[in-house]
C-alpha positions as CSV (number, residue, x, y, z in Angstrom):
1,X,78.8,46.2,64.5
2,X,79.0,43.6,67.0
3,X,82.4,42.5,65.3
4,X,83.6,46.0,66.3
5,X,82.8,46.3,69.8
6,X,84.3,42.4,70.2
7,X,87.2,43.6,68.8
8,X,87.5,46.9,70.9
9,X,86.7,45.1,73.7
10,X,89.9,42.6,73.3
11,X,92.1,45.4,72.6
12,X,91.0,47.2,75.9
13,X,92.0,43.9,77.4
14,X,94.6,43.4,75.9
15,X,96.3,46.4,76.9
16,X,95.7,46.2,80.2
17,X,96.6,42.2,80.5
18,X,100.2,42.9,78.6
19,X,100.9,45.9,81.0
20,X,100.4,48.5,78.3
21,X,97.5,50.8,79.8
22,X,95.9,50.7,83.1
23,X,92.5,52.5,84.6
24,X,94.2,55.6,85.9
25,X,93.8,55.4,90.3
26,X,91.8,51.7,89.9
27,X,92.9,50.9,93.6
28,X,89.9,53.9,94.0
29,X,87.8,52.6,91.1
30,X,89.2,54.4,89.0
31,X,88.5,58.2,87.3
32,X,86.7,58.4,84.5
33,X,88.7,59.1,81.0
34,X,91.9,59.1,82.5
35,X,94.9,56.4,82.0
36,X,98.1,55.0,82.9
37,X,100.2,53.9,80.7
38,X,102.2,51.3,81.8
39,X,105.6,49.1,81.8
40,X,105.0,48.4,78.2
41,X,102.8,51.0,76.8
42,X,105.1,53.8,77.9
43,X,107.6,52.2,76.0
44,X,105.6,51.8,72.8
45,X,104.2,55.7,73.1
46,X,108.0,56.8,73.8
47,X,109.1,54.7,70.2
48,X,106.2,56.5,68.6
49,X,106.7,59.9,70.3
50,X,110.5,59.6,68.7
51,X,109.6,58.5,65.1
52,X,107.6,61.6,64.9
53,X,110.2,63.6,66.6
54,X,113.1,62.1,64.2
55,X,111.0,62.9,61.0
56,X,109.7,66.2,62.1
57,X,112.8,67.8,63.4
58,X,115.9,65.8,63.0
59,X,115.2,65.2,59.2
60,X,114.0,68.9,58.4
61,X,116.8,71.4,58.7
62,X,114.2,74.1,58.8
63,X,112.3,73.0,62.1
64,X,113.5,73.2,65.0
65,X,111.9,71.9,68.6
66,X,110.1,73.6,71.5
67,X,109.0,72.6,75.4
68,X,106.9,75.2,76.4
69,X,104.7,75.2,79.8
70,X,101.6,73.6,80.3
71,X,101.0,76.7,82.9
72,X,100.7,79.8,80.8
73,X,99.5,83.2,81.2
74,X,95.6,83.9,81.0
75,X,95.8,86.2,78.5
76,X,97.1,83.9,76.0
77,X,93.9,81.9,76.4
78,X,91.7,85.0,75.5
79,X,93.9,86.1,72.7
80,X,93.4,83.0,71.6
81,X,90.1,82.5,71.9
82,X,89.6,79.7,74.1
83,X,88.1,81.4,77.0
84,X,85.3,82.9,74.9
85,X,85.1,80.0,72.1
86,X,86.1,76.7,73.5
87,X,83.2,74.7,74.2
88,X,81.2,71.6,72.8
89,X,77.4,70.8,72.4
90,X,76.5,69.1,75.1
91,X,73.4,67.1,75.6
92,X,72.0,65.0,78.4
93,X,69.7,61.8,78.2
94,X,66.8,62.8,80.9
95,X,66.7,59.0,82.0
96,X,70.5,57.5,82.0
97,X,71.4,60.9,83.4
98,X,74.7,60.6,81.0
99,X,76.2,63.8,79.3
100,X,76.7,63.3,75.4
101,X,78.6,65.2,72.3
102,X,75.4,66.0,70.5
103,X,77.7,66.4,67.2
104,X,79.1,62.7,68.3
105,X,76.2,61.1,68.6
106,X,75.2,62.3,64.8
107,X,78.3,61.5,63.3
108,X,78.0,58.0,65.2
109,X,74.8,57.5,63.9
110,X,75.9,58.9,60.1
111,X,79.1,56.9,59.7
112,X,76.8,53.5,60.4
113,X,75.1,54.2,57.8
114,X,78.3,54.9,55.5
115,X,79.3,51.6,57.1
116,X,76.2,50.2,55.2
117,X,77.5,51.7,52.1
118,X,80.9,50.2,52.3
119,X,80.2,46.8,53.1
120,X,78.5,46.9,50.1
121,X,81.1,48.0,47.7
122,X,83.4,45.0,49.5
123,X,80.6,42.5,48.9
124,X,80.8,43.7,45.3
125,X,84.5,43.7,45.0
126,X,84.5,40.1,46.4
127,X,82.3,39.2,43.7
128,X,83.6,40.6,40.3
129,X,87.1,40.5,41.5
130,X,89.5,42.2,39.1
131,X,86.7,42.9,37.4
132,X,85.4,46.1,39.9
133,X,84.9,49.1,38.8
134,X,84.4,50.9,42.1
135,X,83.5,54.6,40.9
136,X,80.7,53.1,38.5
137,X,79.1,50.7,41.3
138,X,79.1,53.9,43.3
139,X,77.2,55.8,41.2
140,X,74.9,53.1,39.7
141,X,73.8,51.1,42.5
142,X,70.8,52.6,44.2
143,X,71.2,50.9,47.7
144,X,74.8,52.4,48.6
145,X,73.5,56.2,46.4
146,X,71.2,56.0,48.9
147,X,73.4,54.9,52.2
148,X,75.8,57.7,50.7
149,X,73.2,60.2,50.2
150,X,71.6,60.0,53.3
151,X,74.9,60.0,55.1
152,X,76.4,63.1,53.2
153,X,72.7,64.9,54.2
154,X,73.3,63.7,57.8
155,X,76.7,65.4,57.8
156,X,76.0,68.8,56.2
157,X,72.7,69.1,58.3
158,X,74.9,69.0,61.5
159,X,77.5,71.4,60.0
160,X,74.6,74.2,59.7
161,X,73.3,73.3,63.2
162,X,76.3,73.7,64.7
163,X,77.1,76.7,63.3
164,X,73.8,78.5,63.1
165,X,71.6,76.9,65.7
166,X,71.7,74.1,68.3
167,X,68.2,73.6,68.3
168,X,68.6,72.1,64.9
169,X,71.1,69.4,66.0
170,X,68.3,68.4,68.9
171,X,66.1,68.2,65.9
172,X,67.9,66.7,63.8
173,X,69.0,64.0,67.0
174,X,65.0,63.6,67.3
175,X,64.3,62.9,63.6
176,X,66.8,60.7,63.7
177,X,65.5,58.9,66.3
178,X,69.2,58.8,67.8
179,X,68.9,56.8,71.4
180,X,71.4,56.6,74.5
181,X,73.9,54.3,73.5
182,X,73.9,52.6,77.0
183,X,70.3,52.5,77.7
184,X,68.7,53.1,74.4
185,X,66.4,55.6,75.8
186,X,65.4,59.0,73.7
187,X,64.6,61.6,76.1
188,X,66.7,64.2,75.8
189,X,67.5,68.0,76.9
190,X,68.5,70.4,74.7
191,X,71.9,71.3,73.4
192,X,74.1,73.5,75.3
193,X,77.8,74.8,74.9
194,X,79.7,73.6,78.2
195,X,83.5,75.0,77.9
196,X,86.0,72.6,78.2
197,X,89.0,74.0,79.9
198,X,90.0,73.0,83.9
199,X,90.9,75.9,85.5
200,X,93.4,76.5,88.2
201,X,95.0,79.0,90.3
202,X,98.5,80.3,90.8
203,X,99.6,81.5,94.2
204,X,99.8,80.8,97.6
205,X,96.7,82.7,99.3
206,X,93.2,82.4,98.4
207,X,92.9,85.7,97.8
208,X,95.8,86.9,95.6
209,X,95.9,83.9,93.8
210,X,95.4,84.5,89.9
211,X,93.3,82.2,88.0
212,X,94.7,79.7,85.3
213,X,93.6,77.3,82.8
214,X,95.5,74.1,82.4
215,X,96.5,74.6,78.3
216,X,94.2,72.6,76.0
217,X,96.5,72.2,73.3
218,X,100.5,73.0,73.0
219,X,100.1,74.8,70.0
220,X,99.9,78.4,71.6
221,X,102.7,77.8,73.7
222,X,104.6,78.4,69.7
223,X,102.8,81.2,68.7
224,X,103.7,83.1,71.9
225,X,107.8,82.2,71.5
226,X,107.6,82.3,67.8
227,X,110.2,85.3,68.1
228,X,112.4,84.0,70.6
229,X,113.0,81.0,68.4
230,X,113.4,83.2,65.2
231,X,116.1,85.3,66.7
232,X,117.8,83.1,68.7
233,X,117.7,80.1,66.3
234,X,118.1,83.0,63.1
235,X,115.7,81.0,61.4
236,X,114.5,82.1,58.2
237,X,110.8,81.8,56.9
238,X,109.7,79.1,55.8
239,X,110.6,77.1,58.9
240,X,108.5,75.7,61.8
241,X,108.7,75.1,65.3
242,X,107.5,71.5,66.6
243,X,106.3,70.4,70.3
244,X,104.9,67.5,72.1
245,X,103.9,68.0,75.5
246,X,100.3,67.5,77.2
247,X,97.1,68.7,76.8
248,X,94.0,69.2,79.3
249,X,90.4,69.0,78.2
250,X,87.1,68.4,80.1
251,X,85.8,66.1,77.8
252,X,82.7,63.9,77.7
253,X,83.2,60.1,76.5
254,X,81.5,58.1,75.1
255,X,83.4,54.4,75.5
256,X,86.6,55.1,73.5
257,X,89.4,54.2,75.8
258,X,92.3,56.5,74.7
259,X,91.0,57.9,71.7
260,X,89.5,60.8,73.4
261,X,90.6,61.7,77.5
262,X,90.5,64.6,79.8
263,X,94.6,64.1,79.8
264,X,96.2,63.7,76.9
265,X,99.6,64.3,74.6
266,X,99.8,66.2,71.3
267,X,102.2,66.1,68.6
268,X,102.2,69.6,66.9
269,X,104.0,71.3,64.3
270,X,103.4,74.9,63.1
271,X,104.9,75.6,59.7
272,X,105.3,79.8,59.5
273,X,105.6,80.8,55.6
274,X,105.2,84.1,53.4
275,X,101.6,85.5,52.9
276,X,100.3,83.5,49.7
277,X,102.5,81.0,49.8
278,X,100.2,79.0,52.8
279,X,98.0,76.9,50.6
280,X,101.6,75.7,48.5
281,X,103.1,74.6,51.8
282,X,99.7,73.2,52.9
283,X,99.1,70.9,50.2
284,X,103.0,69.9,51.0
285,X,102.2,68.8,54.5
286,X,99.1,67.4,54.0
287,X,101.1,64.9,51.8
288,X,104.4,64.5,53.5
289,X,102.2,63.9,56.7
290,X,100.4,61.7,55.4
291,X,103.4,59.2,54.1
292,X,104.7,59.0,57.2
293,X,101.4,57.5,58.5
294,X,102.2,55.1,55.4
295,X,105.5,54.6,56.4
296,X,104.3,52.5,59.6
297,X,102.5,49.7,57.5
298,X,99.3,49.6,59.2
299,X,97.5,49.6,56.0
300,X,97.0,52.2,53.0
301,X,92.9,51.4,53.1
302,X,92.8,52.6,56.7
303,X,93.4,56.4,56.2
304,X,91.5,58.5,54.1
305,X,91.2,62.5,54.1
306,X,88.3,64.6,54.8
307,X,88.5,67.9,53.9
308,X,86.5,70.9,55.9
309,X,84.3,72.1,54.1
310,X,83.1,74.3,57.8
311,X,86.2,75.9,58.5
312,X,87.3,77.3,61.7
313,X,87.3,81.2,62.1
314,X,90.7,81.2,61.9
315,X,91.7,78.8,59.0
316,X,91.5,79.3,55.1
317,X,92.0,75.3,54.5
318,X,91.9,72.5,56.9
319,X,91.9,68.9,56.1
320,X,91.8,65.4,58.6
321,X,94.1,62.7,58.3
322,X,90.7,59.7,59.6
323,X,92.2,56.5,60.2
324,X,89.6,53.0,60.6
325,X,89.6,52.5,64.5
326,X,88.1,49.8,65.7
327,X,84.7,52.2,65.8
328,X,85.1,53.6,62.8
329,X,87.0,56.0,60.6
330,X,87.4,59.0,62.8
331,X,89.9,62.2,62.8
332,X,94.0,61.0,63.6
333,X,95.5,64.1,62.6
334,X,94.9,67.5,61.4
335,X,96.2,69.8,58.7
336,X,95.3,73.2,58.9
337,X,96.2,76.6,57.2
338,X,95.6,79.0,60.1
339,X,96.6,82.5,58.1
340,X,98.2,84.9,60.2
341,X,95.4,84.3,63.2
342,X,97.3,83.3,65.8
343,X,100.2,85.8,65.8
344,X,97.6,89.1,65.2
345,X,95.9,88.1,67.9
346,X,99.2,87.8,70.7
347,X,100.1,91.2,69.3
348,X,96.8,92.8,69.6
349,X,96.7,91.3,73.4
350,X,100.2,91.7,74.3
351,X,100.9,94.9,72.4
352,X,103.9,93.6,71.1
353,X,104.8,93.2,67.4
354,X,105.7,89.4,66.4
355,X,106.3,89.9,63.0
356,X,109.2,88.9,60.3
357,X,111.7,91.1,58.7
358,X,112.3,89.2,55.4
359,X,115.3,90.1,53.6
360,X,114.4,88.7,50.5
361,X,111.7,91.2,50.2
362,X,113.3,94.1,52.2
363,X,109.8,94.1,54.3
364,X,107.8,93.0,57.9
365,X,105.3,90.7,57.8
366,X,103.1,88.8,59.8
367,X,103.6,85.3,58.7
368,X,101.2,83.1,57.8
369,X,101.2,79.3,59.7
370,X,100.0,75.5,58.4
371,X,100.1,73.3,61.6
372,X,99.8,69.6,61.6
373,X,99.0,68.4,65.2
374,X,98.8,64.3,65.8
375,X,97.0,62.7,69.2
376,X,99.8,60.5,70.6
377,X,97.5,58.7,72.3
378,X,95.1,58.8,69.2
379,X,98.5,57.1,67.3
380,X,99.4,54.7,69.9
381,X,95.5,53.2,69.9
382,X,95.9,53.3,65.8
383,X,98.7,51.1,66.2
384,X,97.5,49.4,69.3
385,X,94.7,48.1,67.5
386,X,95.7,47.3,63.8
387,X,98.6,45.3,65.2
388,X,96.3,42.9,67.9
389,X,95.7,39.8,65.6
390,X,94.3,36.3,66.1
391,X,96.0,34.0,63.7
392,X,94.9,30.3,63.0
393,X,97.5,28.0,62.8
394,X,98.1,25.0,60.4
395,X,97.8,22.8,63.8
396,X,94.1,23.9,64.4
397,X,95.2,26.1,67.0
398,X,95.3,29.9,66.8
399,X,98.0,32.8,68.6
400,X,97.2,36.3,69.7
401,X,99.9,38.3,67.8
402,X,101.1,42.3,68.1
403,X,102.1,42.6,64.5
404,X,103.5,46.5,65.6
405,X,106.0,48.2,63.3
406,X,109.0,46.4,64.6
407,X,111.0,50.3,64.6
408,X,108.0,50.6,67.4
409,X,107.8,47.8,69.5
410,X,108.5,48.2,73.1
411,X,110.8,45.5,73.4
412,X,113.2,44.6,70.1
413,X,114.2,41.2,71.4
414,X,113.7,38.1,74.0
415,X,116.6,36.3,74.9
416,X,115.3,32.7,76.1
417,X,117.6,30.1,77.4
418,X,116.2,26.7,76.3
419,X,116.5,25.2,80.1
420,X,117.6,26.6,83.4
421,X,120.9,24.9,83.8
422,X,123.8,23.8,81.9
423,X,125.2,27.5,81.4
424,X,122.5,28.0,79.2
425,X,121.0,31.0,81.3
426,X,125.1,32.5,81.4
427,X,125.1,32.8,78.2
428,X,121.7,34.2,77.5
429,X,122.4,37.1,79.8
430,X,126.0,37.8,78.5
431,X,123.8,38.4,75.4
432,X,121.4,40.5,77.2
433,X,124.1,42.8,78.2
434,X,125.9,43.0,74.7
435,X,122.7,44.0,73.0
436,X,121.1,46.2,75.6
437,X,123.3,49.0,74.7
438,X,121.1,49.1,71.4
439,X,118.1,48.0,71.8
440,X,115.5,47.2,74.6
441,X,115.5,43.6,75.1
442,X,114.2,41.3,77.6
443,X,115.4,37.9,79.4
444,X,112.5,35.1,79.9
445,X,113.3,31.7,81.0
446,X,110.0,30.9,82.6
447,X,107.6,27.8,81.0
448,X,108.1,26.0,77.9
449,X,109.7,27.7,75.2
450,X,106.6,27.4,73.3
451,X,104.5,29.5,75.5
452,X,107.2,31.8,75.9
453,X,107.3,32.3,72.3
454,X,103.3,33.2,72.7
455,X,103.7,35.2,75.3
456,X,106.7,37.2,73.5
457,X,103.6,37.3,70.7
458,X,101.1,39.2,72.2
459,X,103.9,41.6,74.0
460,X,104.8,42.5,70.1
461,X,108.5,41.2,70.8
462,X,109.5,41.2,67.1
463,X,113.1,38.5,68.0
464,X,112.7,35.8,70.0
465,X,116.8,34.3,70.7
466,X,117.0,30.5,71.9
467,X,120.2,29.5,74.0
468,X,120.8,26.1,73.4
469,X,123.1,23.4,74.1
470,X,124.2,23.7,70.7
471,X,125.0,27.1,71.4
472,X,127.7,25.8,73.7
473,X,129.4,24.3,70.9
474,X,129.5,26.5,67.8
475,X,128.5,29.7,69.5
476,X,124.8,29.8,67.7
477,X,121.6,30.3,68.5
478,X,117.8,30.2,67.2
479,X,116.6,33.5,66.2
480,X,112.4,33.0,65.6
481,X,110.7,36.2,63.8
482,X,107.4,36.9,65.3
483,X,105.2,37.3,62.0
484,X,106.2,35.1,60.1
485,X,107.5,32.1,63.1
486,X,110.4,31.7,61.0
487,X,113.3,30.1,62.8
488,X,117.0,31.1,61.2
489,X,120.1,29.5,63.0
490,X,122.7,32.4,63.1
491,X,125.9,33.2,65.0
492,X,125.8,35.3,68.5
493,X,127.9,38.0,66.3
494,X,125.3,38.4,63.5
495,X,122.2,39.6,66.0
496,X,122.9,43.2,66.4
497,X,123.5,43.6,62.8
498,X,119.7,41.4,62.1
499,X,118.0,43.6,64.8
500,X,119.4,46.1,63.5
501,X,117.8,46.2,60.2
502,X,114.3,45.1,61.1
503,X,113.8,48.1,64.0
504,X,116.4,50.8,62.5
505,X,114.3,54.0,62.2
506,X,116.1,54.8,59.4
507,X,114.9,52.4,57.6
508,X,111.5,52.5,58.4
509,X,111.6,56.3,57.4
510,X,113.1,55.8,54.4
511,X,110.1,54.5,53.7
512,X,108.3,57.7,53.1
């Protein structure tokens, strides 16, 4: 466990030494689960904001984009049932005087424990090789039945505590003997639903001024236009509307950087289909959703699903898309079958009919919706921290590398003239301007080339382009790849075609 936080730790540093994200207001210390990204993380959030964007929309005739406001009429927030239904278990530590997740601090303490169980199969799988057979060491060794066992009881305890009664997740937080993760202490208050949406108001006086919330998630903003894209866009069932936009939500956090913040960005389709055709299109998205997490290369043994088996009022299947953060597997994405929920319940508030005439079947309907909605930030700290690497090198030293998906990285190339004179820096900006009409690139002609190669490293620069005195005979130059060091000695002409490959989103896509 101490290898995780060591490694969390350097990513958090990371990110902030490489200008990707900062403490949000540090010159004031700072506000609690709130961040900046900067020069280079909004660059790298951007790259993954548009591969979504491409394969969502641009590649699916059938779905079509929104922008809806984050400021949106109350009502939609009751019809929705956020004002009456939007709320976590809270619990505070008497002693530390820190606020907790109740269900987080279980599940923290349950996947630990899973942990167990899978460092067991690994050790196993080291030692008989080819020779594994996972799914009978599973079921015949007694230590991980019993890791597995107790972390499946864990799990399905909390699920009837949560929905039945709170008590029974203090209880079961007491039995387990579950301490403050800061100060280890155990004293703690009961459970308590605390509702997690900031209000606001709209107006200019104090006393007309009509009370808001600032939206917790964009996906309402496409129920309530659902009609106004149909019509205007004539879309025909099945088709979906997708968004990305931010999200507000008075969370409590417990150390997780980005993974979970009061401001935040969600990626969100919703998929509207015929009644009884949901759980078809839902077994569709689940997949196609997941292959584009595949596409990215972080790893097929990092992702796994877990399907509800506690579903949400609304929903007749829901499944999560968990990828291995640095703490753990823990929810990336979300599938969910959300019947007709959503739309009944604006038309019962608004007393308007959002229904579908289908043609096909010469009859209105209410359709049915499967959404898949993706954390942005979630994503960027997936791909933040699979990519930050520390490599030994055959010299005894070692290099701290961003192996990101090249079609991701915030910059696609460094131009680097080998010395500051001789024409050498001419050149390698007359290169700069050719290219920067394609790609992002950068010029750096500070310190050895050596440790501007490192430095180009741990900013996930995927090209690194050497200027050369050569250069100023033959017109060639030194292109290094970052992953592999590889140094290739091509003409000036050749590098938009060789970015080009390596970062083309196409070809990254094609992947899925």
């Amino acid at each position: 466990m101490a290898k995780q936080e060591d490694i969390f730790k350097n990513v958090v540093s990371h990110a902030k030494e490489y200008g990707f994200i900062f403490p949000s207001s540090e010159v004031y210390d700072g506000l609690s689960a709130v961040y900046d990204y900067a020069q280079n993380g909004v660059e790298l959030k951007k790259n993954i904001r548009e591969y979504w964007w491409k394969s969502m929309v641009q590649m699916n005739e059938n779905i079509v984009g929104l922008d809806a406001a984050i400021l949106m009429h109350p009502t939609t927030w009751k019809a929705s049932g956020h004002v009456d239904a939007f709320n976590d278990p809270l619990i505070d530590n008497k002693d530390s005087k820190k606020r907790y997740r109740a269900d987080v601090l279980v599940e923290d303490y349950a996947e630990k424990i899973n942990q167990k169980a899978q460092k067991e199969i690994e050790k196993a799988r080291a030692r008989f090789g080819d020779a594994f057979n996972e799914e009978e060491f599973v079921t015949t060794n007694a230590r991980v039945i019993e890791y597995l066992s107790k972390y499946k009881e864990i799990l399905s305890r909390l699920a009837k505590g949560m929905s039945d009664d709170l008590q029974d997740v203090k209880a079961l937080i007491e039995e387990l003997e579950i301490a403050d993760p800061e100060t280890g202490s155990r004293n703690w208050t009961d459970v308590k639903q605390f509702n997690l949406m900031f209000g606001t108001k709209l107006g200019a006086s104090a006393d007309s001024a009509m009370d808001l919330y600032l939206r917790p998630e964009t996906a309402q903003g496409i129920f309530v236009n659902f009609l106004n894209v149909q019509k205007s866009g004539r879309m025909k069932v099945p088709f979906g509307i997708a968004q990305t936009g931010k999200a507000f939500r008075n969370e409590i956090v417990a150390r997780q950087f980005i993974f979970r913040m009061r401001e935040f960005e969600q990626m969100e389709m919703q998929f509207f289909v015929r009644p009884g055709e949901e759980m078809k299109w839902y077994h569709h998205w689940k997949e196609a959703r997941l292959n584009w997490h595949l596409s990215l290369g972080l790893g097929k043994e990092n992702y796994r699903f877990h399907d509800h088996e506690k579903l949400a009022h609304y929903a007749n299947a829901a499944a999560d898309i968990e990828f291995n953060f640095p703490f753990g597997f823990k929810e990336l994405e979300g599938i969910h079958s959300r019947t007709d929920f959503d739309l009944k319940a604006h038309e019962q508030y608004s007393g308007r009919k959002l229904q579908y005439f289908d043609p096909e079947l010469n009859e209105n309907y209410v359709p049915y919706v499967v959404e898949t909605s993706v954390g942005l930030d979630r994503m960027f700290l997936a791909v933040f921290a699979t990519s930050l690497q520390e490599e030994a090198l055959e010299d005894g030293s070692t290099r701290t590398v961003l192996k990101l998906p090249a079609v991701l990285a915030p910059t696609k190339a460094a131009v680097l003239p080998l010395v500051k004179k001789d024409g050498l820096p001419e050149i390698s900006k007359k290169i700069i301007e050719d290219l920067k009409w394609d790609f992002n690139v950068a010029y750096d002609e500070k310190d050895a080339v050596g440790r501007r190669y490192r430095r180009q490293d741990a900013l996930g620069t995927p090209f690194c382009i050497t200027v050369d005195h050569q250069t100023l005979e033959d017109e060639t130059v030194t292109i290094r790849h970052r992953d592999t060091m590889k140094q290739d000695r091509v003409k000036i002409t050749e590098l938009r075609a060789i970015i080009e490959n390596e970062v083309s989103m196409k070809n990254w896509l094609m992947k899925m």
